[in-house]
C-alpha positions, 0 to 999 in steps of 0.5 A: 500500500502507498500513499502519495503526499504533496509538501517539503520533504524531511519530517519522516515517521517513526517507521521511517517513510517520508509524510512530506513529497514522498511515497508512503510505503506500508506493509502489505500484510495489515496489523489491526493496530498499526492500521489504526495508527497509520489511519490516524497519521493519514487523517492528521496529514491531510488536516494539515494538508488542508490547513495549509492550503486554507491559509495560503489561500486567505493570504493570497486573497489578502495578498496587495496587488499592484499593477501599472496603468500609466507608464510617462514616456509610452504612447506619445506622452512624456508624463502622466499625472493626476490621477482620478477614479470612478466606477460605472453602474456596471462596475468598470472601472474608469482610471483619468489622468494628464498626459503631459506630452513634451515635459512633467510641468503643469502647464503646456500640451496637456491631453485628458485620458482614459484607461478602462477596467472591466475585471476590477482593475486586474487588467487595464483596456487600451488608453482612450482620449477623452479630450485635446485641443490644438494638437501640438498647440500649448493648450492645457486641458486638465483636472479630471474630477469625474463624478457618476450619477447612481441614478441615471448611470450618466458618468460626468466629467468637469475638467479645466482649460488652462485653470481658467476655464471650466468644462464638462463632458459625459459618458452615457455608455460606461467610459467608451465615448465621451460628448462634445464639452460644454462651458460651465465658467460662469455657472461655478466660477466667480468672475474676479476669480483666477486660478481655477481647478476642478478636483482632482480626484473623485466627486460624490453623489450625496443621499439626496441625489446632488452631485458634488464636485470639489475644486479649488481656486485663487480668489485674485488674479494671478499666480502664488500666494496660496496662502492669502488667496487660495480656497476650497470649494465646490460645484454642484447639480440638484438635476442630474447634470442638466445644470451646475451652481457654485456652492461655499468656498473655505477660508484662504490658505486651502488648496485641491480638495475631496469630500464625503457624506458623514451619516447625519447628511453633512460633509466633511472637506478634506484639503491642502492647505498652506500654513507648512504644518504637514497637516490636513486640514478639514472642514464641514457643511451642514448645507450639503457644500454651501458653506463651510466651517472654519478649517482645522488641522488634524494632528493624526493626518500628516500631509506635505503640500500635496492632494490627497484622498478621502472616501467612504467605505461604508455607513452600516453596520460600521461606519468607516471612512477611508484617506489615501495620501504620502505618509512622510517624509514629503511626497513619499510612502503612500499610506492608507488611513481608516477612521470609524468616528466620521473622521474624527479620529484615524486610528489604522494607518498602513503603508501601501507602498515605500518610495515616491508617492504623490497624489492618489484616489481612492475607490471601494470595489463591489466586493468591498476590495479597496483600490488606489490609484495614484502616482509613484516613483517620481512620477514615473508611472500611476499604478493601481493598488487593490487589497482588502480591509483585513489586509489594511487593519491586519485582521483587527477591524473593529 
């Protein structure tokens, strides 16, 4: 009689035969007591057996995956930067960024494209282009802050002309086509203003069907001086799209911006800031984005001049809000924080990924995975990173 184990050879029986990667020999003629044990030694093994196998799928499945979407220097553009991420009705997952065509800086000959999952971003479609203008001519097209509307399945996407204008365009059919962009400046834009930036990152639609997007702007003329000039705000739409208005803008010294829905309808702005404390600072609204509380700094949060993250990851039966930004020093270690108090504390901070980390956006996936966009390596690549809430709280989410 012989039994075939699979595993690493060593451990042997007493009588000698390997249990591990080897052929188990036994006698031929049966002795009632020494089957009894050998039934037992086999039943022992193939637990074993299991167990392992059991374990080594769980950590596969809570393994961190990691895949490049954008690599600077392929497909005609030099870098590709600023990232933003949604997920369509039909849960494709839509990846924006820049593409810089002729250096890394913010302004020039800046496209708007699209790269398409339909497998939870394992594996990424061909780049589309969303929109471009002049050809070769230095004309800036930018700040993705795409926002999908649950109700219709329309997936918008606001996005700047030189930080100066603003424009919007939509998807009707999940990400593959994109209509002609119509103006909206005067609609969320104040006229004495100057900088203007939609997002980046992602809008949200809040529980009463408004879409929200967050941006930014210089309430002067000019370039600089974010400090004395610079705000958060947001636009919105209460008719799906059809039209957008300016809602409240912060107090000075804030920059690009995300937001959430806490439980009690209100919102939480999460934001760059310019007062050199490596800090986000936060602020709320009790009138869904019409005004904004006065920013504070949360001392848990350590962020660099830098666009960051924030997203929901689920209201009921826990509340749990997720953040995604460079974990120090600078724009390096990308680190994702998890609070269960509506952000008022972030008790789980877990790095994602060790080396240069700059802006991200966050996303949870149908089966509650969490994925990371966000650029790396001095702006090399933007990746896409996907794991699991266990794997972030180590098995201990409370």
């Amino acid at each position: 009689m012989a039994v075939f184990c699979q595993g690493k050879p060593g451990n042997e029986n007493v009588d000698g035969s390997l249990i591990w990667g080897k052929l188990i020999k036994f006698p031929t003629t049966l002795n009632p007591r020494r089957t009894q044990m050998t039934a037992q030694r086999l039943l022992l093994v193939s637990c074993l057996l299991l167990a392992a196998t059991s374990c080594n799928a769980l950590v596969a499945a809570d393994a961190l995956e990691l895949t490049d979407v954008f690599i600077s220097g392929s497909e005609g553009y030099h870098t590709y930067r600023i990232p933003a991420i949604v997920s369509t009705n039909e849960g494709t997952l839509l990846a924006f960024c820049e593409g810089r065509k002729t250096g890394r800086g913010d302004h020039g000959d800046l496209d708007l494209v699209l790269r398409r999952s339909a497998d939870d971003g394992k594996t990424w479609l061909p780049m589309q282009l969303v929109y471009e203008e002049g050809d070769t001519a230095n004309v800036t097209i930018g700040n993705p802050c795409p926002v999908v509307d649950r109700t219709t399945g329309t997936v918008w996407l606001p996005f700047c002309r030189n930080n100066d204008r603003v424009f919007i365009t939509s998807s009707t059919d999940d990400g593959k086509s994109w209509a002609a962009p119509v103006e909206i400046t005067a609609d969320v834009k104040k006229p004495d203003w100057g900088w203007y930036a939609t997002g980046p990152g992602h809008g949200i639609q809040l529980s009463t069907g408004r879409l929200v997007v967050p941006c930014d702007c210089g309430d002067k003329k000019g370039w600089g001086d974010w400090r004395n000039k610079g705000r958060s705000l947001v636009f919105y739409s209460d008719d799906h799209g059809k039209s957008w208005k300016l809602g409240g803008a912060t107090d000075l010294g804030m920059n690009e911006c995300e937001v959430v829905e806490l439980a009690d309808q209100s919102l939480l702005l999460s934001m760059r800031n310019y007062f050199g404390k490596n800090q986000r600072a936060l602020a709320h609204s009790e009138d869904a984005g019409l005004s904004w509380s006065r920013p504070k700094h949360h001392e848990q949060i350590y962020c660099p001049t830098c666009q960051s993250s924030i997203h929901r990851y689920s209201l009921r039966p826990k509340n749990r809000i997720l953040y995604s930004g460079p974990g120090g020093s600078g724009r390096n270690n990308l680190t994702v924080r998890l609070s269960y108090d509506e952000g008022e504390t972030w008790p789980v901070a877990k790095r994602v990924y060790e080396g240069g980390s700059a802006y991200s956006d966050l996303i949870v996936l149908g089966d509650g995975t969490i994925g990371c966009l966000w650029e790396r390596d001095g702006y090399k690549k933007i990746s896409f990173a996907r794991f699991s809430l266990g794997w972030l709280t180590d098995g201990e989410d409370k």
